[in-house]
RODO-2510 file (C-alpha; in nm, 4 decimals, decimal comma):
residues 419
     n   res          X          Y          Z
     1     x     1,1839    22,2597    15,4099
     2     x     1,5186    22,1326    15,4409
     3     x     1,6104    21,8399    15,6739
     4     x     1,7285    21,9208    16,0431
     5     x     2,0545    21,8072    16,0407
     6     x     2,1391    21,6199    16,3574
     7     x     2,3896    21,5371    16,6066
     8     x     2,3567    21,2120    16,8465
     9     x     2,5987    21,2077    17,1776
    10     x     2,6251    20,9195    17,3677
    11     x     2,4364    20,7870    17,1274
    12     x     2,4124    20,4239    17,2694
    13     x     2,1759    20,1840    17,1235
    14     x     1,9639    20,4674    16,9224
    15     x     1,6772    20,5762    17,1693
    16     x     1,7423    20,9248    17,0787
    17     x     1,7431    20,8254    16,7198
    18     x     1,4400    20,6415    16,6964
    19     x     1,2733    20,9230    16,9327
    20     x     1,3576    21,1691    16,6466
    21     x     1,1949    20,9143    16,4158
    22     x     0,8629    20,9049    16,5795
    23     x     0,8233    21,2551    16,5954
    24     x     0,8007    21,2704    16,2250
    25     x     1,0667    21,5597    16,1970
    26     x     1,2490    21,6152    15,8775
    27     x     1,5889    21,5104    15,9964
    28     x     1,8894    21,3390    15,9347
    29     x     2,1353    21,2306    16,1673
    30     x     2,4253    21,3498    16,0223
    31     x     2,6856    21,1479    16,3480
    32     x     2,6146    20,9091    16,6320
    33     x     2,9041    20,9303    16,9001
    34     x     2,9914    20,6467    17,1047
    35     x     3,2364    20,4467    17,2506
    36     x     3,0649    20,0993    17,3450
    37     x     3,1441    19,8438    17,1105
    38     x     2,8563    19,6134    17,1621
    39     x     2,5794    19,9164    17,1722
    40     x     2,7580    20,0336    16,8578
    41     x     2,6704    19,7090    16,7395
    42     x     2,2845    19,7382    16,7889
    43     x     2,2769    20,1058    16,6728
    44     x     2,4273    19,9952    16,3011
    45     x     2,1735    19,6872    16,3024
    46     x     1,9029    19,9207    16,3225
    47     x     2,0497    20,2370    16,1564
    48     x     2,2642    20,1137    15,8904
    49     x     2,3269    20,4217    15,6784
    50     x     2,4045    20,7030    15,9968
    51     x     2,7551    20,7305    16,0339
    52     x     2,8918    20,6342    16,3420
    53     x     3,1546    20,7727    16,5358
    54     x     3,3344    20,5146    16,7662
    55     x     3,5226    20,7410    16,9441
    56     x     3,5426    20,9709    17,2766
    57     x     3,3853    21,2665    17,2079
    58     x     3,6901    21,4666    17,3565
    59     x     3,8926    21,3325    17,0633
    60     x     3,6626    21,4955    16,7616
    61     x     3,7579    21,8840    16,7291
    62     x     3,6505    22,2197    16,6717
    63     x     3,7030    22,1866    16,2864
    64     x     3,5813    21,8514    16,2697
    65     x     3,2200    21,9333    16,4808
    66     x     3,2008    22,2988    16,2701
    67     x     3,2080    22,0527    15,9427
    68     x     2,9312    21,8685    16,0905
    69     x     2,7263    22,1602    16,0143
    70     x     2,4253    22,0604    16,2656
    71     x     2,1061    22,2398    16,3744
    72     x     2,0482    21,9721    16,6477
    73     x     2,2087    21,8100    16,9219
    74     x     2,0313    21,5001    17,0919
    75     x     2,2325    21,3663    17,4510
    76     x     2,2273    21,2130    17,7267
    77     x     2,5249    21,1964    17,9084
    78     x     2,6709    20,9402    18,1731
    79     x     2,4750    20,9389    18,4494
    80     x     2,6447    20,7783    18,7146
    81     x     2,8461    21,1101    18,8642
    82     x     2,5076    21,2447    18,9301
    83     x     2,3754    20,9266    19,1466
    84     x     2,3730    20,7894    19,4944
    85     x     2,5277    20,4834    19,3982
    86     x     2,7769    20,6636    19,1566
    87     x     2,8554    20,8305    19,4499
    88     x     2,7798    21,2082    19,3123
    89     x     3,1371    21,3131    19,1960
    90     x     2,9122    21,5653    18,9720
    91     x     3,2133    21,7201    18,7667
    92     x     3,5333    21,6098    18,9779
    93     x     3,4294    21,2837    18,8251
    94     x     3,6603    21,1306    18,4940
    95     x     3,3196    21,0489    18,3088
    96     x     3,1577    21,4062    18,3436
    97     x     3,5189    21,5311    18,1464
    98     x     3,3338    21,4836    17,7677
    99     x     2,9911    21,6843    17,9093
   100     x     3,2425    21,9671    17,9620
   101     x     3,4096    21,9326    17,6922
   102     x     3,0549    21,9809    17,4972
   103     x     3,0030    22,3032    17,7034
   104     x     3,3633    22,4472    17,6355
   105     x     3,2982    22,3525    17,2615
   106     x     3,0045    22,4870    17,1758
   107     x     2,9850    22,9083    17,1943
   108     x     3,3028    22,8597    16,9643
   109     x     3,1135    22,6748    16,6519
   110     x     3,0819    22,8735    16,3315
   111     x     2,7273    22,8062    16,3550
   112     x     2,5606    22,7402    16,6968
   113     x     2,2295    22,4552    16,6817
   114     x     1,9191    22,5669    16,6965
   115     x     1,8097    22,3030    16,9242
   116     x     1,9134    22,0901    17,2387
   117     x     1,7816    21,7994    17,3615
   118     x     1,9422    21,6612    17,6983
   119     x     1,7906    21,3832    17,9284
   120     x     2,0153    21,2555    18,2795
   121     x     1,8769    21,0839    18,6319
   122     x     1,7076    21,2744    18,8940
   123     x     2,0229    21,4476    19,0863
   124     x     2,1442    21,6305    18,7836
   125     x     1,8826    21,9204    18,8261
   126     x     2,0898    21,9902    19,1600
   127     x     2,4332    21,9444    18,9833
   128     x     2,7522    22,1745    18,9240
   129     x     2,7208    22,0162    18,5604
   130     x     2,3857    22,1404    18,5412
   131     x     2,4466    22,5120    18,6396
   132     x     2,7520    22,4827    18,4204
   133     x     2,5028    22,3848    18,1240
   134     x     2,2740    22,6653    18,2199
   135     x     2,5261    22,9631    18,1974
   136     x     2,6787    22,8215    17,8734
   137     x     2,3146    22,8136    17,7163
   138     x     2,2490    23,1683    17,8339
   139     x     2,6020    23,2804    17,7268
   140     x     2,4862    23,1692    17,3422
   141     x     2,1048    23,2896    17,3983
   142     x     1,8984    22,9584    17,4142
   143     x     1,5666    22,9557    17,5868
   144     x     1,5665    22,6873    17,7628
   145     x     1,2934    22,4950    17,9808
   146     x     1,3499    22,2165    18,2651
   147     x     1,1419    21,8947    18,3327
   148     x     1,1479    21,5918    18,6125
   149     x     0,9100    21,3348    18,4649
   150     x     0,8296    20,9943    18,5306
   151     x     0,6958    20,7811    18,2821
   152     x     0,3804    20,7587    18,4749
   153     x     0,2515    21,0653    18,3531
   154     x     0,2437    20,9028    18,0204
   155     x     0,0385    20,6482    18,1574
   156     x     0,3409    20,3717    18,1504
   157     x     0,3304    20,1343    18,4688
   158     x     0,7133    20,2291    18,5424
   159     x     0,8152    20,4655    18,7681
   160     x     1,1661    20,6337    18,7124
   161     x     1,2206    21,0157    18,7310
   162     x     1,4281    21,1692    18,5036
   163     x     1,5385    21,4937    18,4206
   164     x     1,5189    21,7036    18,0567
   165     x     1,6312    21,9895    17,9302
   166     x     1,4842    22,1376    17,5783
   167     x     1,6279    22,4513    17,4582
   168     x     1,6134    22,6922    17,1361
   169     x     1,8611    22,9415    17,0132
   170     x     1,7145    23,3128    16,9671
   171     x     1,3557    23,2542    16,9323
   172     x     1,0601    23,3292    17,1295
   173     x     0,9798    23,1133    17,4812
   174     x     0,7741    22,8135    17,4787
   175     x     0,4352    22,8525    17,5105
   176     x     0,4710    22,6790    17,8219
   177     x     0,7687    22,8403    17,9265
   178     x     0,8060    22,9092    18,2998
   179     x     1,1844    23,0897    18,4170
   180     x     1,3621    22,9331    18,7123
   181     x     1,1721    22,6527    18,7312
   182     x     1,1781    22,2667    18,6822
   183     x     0,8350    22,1239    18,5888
   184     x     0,6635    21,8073    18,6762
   185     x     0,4113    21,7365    18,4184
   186     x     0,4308    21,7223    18,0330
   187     x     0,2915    22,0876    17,8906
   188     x    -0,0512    21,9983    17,8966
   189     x    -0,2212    22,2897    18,1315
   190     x    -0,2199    22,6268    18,1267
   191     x     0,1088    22,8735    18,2702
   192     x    -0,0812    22,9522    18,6133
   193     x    -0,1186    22,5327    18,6907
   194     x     0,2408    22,5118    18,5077
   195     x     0,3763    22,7864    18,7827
   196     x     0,2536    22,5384    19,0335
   197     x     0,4572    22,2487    18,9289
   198     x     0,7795    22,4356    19,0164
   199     x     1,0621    22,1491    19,1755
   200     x     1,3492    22,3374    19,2238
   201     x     1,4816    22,7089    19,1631
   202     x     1,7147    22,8284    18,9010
   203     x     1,9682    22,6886    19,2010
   204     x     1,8820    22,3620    19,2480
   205     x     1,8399    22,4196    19,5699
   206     x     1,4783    22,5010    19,6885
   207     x     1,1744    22,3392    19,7279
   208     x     0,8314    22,5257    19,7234
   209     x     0,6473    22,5338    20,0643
   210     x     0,5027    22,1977    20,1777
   211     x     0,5856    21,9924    19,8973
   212     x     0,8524    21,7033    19,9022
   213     x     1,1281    21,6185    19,7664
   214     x     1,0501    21,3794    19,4627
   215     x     1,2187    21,0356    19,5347
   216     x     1,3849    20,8806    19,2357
   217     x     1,0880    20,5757    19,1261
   218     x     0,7887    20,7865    19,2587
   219     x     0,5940    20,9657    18,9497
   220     x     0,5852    21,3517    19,0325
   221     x     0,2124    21,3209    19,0738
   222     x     0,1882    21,0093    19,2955
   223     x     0,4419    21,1028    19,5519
   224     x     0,4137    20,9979    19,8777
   225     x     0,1056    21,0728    20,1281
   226     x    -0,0057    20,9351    20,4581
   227     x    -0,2725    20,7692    20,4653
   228     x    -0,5065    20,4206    20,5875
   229     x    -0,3927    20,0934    20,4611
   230     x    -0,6831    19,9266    20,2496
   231     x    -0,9415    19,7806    20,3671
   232     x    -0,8715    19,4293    20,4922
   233     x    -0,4792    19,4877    20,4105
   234     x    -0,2156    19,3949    20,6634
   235     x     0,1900    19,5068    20,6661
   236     x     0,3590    19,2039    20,5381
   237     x     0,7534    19,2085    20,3839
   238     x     1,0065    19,4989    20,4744
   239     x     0,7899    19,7518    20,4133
   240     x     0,6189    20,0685    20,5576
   241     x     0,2302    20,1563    20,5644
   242     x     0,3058    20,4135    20,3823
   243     x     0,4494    20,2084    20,0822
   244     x     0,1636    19,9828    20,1180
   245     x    -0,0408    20,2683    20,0566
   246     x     0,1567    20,3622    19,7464
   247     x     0,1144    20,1069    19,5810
   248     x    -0,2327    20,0485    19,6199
   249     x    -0,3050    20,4077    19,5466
   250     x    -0,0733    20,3436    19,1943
   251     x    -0,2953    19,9904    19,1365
   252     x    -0,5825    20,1782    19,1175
   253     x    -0,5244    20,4670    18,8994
   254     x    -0,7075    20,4222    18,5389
   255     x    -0,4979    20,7076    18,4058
   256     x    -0,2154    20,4140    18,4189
   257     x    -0,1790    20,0935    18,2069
   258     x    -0,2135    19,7756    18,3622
   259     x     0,1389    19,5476    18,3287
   260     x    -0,0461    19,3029    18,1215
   261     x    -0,0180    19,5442    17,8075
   262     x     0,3464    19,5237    17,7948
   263     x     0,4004    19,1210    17,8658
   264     x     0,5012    18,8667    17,6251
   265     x     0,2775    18,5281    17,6078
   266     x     0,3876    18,2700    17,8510
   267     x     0,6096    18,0008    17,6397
   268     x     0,8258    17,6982    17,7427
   269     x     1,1325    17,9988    17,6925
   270     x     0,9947    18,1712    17,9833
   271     x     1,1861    17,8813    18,2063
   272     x     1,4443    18,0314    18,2055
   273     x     1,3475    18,3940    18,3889
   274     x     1,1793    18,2415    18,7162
   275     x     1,3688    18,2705    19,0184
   276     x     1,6300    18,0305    19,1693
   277     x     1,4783    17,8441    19,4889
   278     x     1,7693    17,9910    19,6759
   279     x     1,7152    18,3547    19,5519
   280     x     1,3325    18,2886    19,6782
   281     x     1,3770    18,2053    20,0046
   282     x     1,6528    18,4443    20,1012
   283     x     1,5378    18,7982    19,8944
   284     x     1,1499    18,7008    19,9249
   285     x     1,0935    19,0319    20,1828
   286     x     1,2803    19,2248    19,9811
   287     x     1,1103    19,1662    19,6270
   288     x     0,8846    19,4042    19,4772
   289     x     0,6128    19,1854    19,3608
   290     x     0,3788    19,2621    19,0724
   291     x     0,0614    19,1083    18,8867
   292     x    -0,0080    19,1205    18,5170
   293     x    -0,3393    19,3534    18,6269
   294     x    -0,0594    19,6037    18,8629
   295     x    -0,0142    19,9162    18,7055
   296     x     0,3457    19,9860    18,8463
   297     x     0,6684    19,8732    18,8738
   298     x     0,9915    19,9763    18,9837
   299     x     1,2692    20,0813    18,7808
   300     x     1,4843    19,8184    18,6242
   301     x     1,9097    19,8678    18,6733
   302     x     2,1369    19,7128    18,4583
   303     x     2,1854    19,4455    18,7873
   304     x     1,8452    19,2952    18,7021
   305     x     1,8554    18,9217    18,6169
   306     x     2,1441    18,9127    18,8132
   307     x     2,1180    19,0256    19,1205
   308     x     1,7577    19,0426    19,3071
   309     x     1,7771    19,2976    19,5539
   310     x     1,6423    19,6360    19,4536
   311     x     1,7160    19,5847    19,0616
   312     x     1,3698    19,5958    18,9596
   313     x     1,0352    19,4512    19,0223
   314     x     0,9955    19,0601    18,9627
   315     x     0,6609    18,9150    18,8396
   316     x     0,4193    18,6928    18,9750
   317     x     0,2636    18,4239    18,7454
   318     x     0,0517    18,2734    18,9462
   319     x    -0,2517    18,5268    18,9202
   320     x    -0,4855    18,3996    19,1191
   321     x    -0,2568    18,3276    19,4320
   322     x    -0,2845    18,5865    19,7274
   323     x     0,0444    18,7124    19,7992
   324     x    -0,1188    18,8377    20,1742
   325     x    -0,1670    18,4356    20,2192
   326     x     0,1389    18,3224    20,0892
   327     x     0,3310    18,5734    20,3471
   328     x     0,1162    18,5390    20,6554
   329     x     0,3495    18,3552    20,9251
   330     x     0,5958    18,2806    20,6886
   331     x     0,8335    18,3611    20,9358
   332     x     0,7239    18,0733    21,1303
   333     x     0,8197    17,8584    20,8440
   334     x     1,0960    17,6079    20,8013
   335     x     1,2894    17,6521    20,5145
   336     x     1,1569    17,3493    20,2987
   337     x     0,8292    17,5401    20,3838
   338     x     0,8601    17,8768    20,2915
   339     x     1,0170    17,7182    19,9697
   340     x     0,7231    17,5360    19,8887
   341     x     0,4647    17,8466    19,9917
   342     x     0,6995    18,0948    19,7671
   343     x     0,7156    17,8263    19,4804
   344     x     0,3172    17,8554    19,3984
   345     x     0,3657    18,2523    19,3345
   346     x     0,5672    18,1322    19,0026
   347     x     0,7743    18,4493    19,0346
   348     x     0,9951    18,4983    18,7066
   349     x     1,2179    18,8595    18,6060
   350     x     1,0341    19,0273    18,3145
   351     x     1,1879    18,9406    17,9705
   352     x     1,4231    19,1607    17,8020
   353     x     1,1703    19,2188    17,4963
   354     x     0,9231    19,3495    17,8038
   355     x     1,1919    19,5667    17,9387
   356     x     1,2075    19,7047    17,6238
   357     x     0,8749    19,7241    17,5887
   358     x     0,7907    19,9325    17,9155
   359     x     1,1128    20,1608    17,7911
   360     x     0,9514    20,2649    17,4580
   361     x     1,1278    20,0450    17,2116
   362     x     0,8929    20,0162    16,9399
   363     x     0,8316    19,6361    16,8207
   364     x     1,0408    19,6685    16,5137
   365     x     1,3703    19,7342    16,6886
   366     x     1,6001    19,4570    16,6284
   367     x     1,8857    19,3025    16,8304
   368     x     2,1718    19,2082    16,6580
   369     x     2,3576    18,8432    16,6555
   370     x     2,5678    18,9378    16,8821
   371     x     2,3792    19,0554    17,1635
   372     x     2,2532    18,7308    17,2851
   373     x     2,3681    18,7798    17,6246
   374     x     2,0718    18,7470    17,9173
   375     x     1,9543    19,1472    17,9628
   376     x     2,1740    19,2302    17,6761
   377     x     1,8850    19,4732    17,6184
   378     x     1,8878    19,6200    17,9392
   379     x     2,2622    19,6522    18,0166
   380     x     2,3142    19,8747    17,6676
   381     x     2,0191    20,0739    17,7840
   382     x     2,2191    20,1824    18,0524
   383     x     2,4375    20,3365    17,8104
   384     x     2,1727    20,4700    17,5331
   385     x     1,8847    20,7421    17,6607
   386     x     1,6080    20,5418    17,7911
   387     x     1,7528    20,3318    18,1233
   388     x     1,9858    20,5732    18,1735
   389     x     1,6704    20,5204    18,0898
   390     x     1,3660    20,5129    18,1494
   391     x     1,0582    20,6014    17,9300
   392     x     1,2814    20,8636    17,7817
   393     x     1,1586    20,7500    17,4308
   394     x     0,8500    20,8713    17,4445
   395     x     0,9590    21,2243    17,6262
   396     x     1,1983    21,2596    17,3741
   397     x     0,9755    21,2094    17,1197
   398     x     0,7364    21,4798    17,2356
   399     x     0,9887    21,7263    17,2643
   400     x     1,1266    21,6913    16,9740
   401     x     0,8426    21,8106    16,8280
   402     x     0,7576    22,0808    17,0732
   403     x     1,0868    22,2172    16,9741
   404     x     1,0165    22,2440    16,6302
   405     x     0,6439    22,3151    16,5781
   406     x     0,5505    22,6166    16,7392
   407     x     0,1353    22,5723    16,7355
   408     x     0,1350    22,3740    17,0854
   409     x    -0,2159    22,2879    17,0727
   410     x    -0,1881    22,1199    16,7897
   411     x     0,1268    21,9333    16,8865
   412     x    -0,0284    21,7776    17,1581
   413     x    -0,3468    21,6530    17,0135
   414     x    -0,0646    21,4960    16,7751
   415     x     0,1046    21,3729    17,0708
   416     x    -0,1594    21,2629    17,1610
   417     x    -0,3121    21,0463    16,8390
   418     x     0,0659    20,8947    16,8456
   419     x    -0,0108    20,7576    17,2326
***
């Protein structure tokens, strides 16, 4: 069998690429297309021999993506027109102009792929973008399914919801294939449970009777539900019972690694990742705290190790201090006091390496030279797959191989073995 021959857009630091390496597929990426210097960088220190394309992808042309000759297109485009904080400019905004340009390109190749891969944030399923995707995919006959996962359902301690799209060109549906609907959980059931995973409509714009919206670092299956605190628990920080009871509930489910499976060993290096005495004392209600034995954690932004507030969860060190004790009547503290109380938590940001780690970056990944800079990691994930990206490694993976193997059953049981 010949070699899928592959195209990477946005191609970042190579999640997409080393995704498509896991899955065992016989490919070859044939371009990578991007225009960040330093993520270039990374990509060519750990892909040497795939050519790579530093340029906007609105500058390569018809003739020059026809030569190309691909079966396979792997992308994730910029995310930030589709986001609160990117304040939704959906396709009005300048970055969305290469996406289109994608979608204008492709019914005119000589030779349409057989196979799309797409991953964006949570926001994009309810997009013009997105409904511009969907009518260009029908218009050149891919079946196509939709998916909002979290890397929770993968058992990661991470919560960030993302969005996929898989399609095929002129073949049969998936086996799992359900029409007008965005699903919530990885292929693993049968179509009737499937059918009752549906998000969103063809539209983007309804939500099945009763059920939620999905907020954007809550896994699909542990969204939010009223309930008790714990037993012996008490509100303490700027949160709600409710959030107290999320957590707890997400502590406490086995299906979930614990934190501790993703950490580095503490070293002298470490210094330098514990938080400033001034950032303790004036974020400490804000922080999302968690132990080595947690099993969640809130998604990391490319502010993390520089800013504190609601970048990412910060870790405490101190394992057998009670954060209840350290909190209660803090408020009644003098500065110098809360200082000292906060101080015996040992609170420090998680490393880059464990960043990487919780975003499926396989041990073996190198950094280059270059890319020295504190969260250097984390800031180019922003602009690869995964932290657009998070835990989009090992969805990519496993439908990358969905789309090319049709015997589902056994896919996942190699999914599976490869978890």
């Amino acid at each position: 069998m010949a070699a899928l021959r592959v195209l990477e857009l946005y191609s970042g630091i190579g999640g997409m690429h080393q995704a498509l390496k896991e899955s065992c597929i016989c490919a070859e990426v044939v371009a990578a297309v991007d225009v960040n210097t330093l993520a270039n960088e990374v990509y060519k220190h750990n892909f040497p021999s795939t050519p790579l394309w530093a340029k906007t992808i609105e500058g390569i042309t018809l003739k020059e993506f026809d030569r190309l000759s691909f079966d396979m297109i792997l992308m994730s485009p910029p995310c930030q027109p589709f986001t609160r904080i990117g304040l939704q400019g959906d396709v009005s905004d300048p970055r969305t102009k290469s996406f289109l340009y994608i979608l204008d390109i492709l019914p005119r190749l000589q030779k349409c792929p057989k196979y799309l891969l797409l991953e964006n944030v949570k926001g994009f399923e309810s997009s013009s973008a997105r409904n511009e995707l969907l009518r260009t995919l029908e218009t050149c006959g891919f079946k196509y399914q939709e998916f909002l996962l979290s890397p929770t359902c993968l058992g990661i301690p991470n919560s960030r919801l993302r969005y996929f799209l898989i399609a095929k060109l002129h073949q049969e549906p998936f086996f799992f294939h359900v029409p007008g609907q965005i699903l919530t959980r990885l292929p693993d059931q049968n179509l009737e449970e499937l059918s009752k995973d549906k998000v969103v409509d063809k539209t983007g714009s309804s939500f099945p009777s009763g059920e939620k919206s999905l907020d954007s670092n809550t896994s699909p299956d542990c969204s939010s539900k009223k309930g008790p605190l714990p037993k012996g628990a008490f509100l303490f920080k700027l949160e709600t019972a409710e959030q107290m009871v999320r957590k707890h509930r997400q502590d406490n489910d086995p299906s979930i690694q614990m934190l501790e499976d993703f950490l580095e060993e503490e070293n002298e290096e470490m210094s330098q990742y514990f938080l400033a005495p001034k950032s303790l004392v004036r974020y400490a209600f804000l922080l999302d705290i968690v132990k080595p034995t947690c099993r969640r954690s809130t998604c990391f932004t490319k502010g993390y190790g520089h800013y504190v507030e609601g970048t990412g969860s910060v870790l405490q060190t101190a394992v057998d201090v009670e954060l209840e004790s350290v909190f209660k009547h803090i408020e009644n503290l003098t500065e110098e006091e809360k200082l000292m109380k906060l101080s015996t938590l040992k609170l420090r940001y998680f490393t880059p390496r464990e960043i990487a780690n919780l975003h499926g970056f396989p041990p073996e990944f190198g950094m280059c030279s270059q890319s020295t800079h504190f969260y250097f990691i984390l800031q180019l994930c922003q602009c690869s797959f995964l932290l657009g990206v998070m835990c989009a490694f090992y969805f990519a993976s496993f439908f990358l191989t969905i789309l090319t193997i049709q015997h589902f059953c056994l896919v996942f049981t190699n999914w599976l073995t490869f978890l």
